[in-house]
C-alpha positions as CSV (number, residue, x, y, z in Angstrom):
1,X,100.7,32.9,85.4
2,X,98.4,35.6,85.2
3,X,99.4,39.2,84.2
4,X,97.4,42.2,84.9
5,X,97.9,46.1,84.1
6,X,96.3,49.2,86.7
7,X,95.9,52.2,84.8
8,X,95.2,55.4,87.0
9,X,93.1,58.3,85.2
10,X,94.1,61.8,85.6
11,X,91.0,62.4,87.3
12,X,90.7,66.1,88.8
13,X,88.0,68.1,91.0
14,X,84.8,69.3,89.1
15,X,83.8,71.7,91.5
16,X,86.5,74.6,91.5
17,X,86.8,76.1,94.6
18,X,90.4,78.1,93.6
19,X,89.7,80.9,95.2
20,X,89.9,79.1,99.1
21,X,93.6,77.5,100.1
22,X,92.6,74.3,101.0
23,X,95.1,71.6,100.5
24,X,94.9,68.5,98.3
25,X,96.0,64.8,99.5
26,X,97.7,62.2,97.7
27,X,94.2,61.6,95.4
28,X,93.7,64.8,94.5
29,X,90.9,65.3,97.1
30,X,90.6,67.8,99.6
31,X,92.6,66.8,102.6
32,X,90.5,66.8,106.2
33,X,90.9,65.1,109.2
34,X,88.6,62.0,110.6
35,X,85.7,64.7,111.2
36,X,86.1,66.1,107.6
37,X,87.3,69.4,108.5
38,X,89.7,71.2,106.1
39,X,92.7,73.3,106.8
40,X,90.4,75.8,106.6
41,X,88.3,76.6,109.6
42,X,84.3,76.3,109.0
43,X,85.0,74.5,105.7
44,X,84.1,70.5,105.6
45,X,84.6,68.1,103.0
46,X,83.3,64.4,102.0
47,X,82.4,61.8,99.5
48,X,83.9,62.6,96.0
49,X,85.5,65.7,96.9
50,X,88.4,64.1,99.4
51,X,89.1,61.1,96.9
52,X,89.0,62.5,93.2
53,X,88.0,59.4,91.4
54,X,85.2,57.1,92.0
55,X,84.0,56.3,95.6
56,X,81.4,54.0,97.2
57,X,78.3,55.6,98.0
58,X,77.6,54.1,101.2
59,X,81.4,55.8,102.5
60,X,80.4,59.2,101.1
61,X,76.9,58.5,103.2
62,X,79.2,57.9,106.4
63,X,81.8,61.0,105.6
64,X,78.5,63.6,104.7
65,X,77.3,62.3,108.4
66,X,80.3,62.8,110.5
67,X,80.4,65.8,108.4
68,X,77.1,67.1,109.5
69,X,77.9,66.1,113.2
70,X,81.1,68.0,113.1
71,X,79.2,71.3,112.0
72,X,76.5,70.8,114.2
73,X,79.1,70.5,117.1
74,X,80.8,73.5,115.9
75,X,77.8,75.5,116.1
76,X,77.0,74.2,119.4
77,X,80.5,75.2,120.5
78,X,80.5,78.8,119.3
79,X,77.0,79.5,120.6
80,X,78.0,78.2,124.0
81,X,81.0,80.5,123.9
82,X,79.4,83.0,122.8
83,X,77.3,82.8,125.9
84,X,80.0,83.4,128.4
């Protein structure tokens, strides 16, 4: 029989960002939704900074692009609006 011990780290955000309200998920991370937007309106987050601990590169890749589509859409949005 094998045995095996996990050990979690108390691993915490580098980047200090106090002074906005975002909320945190269970990781520690900053919690968004699937197009990385935070509870905060105009305020995206991906890679390291919604899982505080180590990621893979290739899904912080993936998150920064949905990311970057999400803003991008949002800008598109408010200029259309802005429009009418």
């Amino acid at each position: 029989m094998k045995e095996g011990l996990s050990l979690r780290s108390g691993n915490k955000q580098a980047a200090s960002f106090d002074s906005l309200d975002y909320t945190l998920n269970e990781q520690g991370g900053i919690t968004t939704d699937s197009w990385q937007r935070t509870n905060i309106e105009g305020l995206y987050a991906c890679g390291d900074t919604r899982i505080a601990g180590p990621s893979q590169l290739i899904n912080a890749a993936g998150e920064g692009s949905m990311a970057a589509i999400a803003v991008n859409a949002a800008l598109i949005e408010e200029k259309f609006s802005q429009e009418k």
